[in-house]
N, C-alpha and C positions, 0 to 999 in steps of 0.2 A: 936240472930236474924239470920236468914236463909241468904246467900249473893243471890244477884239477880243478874243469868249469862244466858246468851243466846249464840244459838248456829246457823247457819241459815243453810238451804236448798237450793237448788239451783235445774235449773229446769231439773238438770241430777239427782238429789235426793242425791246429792254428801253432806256431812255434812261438816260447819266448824266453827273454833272456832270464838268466832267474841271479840275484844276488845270494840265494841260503835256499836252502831245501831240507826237508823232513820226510824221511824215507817212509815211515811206520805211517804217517798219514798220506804221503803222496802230495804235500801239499809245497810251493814253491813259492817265496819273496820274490813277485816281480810287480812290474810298472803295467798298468792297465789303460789302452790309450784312452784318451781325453781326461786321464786323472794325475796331478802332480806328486802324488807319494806312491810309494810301493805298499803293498798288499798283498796278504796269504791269497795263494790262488791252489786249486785243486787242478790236478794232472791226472794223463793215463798214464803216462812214458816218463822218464827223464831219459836224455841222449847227453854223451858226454863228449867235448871235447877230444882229440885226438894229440894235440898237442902240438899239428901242424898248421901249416897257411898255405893256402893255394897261391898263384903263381901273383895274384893280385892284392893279394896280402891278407888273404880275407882266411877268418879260422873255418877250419875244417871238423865236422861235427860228422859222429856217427849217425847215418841215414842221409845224410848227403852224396848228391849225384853230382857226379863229376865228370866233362870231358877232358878224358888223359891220353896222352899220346903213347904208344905200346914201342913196345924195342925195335919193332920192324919201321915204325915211324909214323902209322895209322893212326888215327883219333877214335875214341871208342866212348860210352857214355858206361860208366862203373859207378855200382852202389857201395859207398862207406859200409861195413860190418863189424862189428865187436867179436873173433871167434875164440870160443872158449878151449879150443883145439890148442891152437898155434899162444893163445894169452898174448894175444894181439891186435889191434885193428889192421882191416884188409879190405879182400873184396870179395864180391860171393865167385868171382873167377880164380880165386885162389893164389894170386899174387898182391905184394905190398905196391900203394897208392904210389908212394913218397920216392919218386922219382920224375925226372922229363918233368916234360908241363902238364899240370893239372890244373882245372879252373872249375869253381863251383857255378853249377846252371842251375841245380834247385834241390829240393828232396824227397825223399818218397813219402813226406805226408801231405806236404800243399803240392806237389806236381808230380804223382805218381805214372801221370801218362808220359812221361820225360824216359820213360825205362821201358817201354810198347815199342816193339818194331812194328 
């Protein structure tokens, strides 16, 4: 069974990791740096987990940008998506991530120009 972890946004688009979250306020249990305990913090987004790891071991999070290599053998830069179509994570190209190599370079809230040709 895949773990259910979330991660929240904030409305500098600043990402963090969150221990508990509260839908109905939007508000997330995380670590604030330079402070040693955790603390309710307010959100725009929460981004959930995927349930997989890039090629470096690192979890894969929807709205992550990833360079994944395509079936023809190309390297391409693909945005993580939740589609409520397929009740699935994907990409906005329309096929699954979770294959070949993929490696997380950033995401579309701290590095949106990562996705600019």
């Amino acid at each position: 069974m895949r773990e259910i972890k979330f991660r929240g946004v904030d409305e500098n688009n600043k990402i963090y990791n969150l221990s508990a979250i509260n839908l109905k306020t939007m508000a997330g249990f995380c670590k604030v740096k330079g402070r040693v305990e955790e603390e309710w913090c307010k959100f725009e987004k929460f981004i959930q987990f995927t349930g997989l790891k890039d090629k470096n071991g690192k979890e894969i999070y929807e709205g992550d940008i990833l360079m994944s290599r395509n079936f023809s053998g190309e390297f391409s830069k693909i945005e993580v998506i939740y589609s409520q179509k397929e009740g699935a994570f994907t990409t906005k190209e329309g096929y699954l991530f979770a294959r070949y190599e993929n490696k997380i370079i950033g995401n579309i809230y701290e590095n949106p120009e990562l996705l600019k040709n």
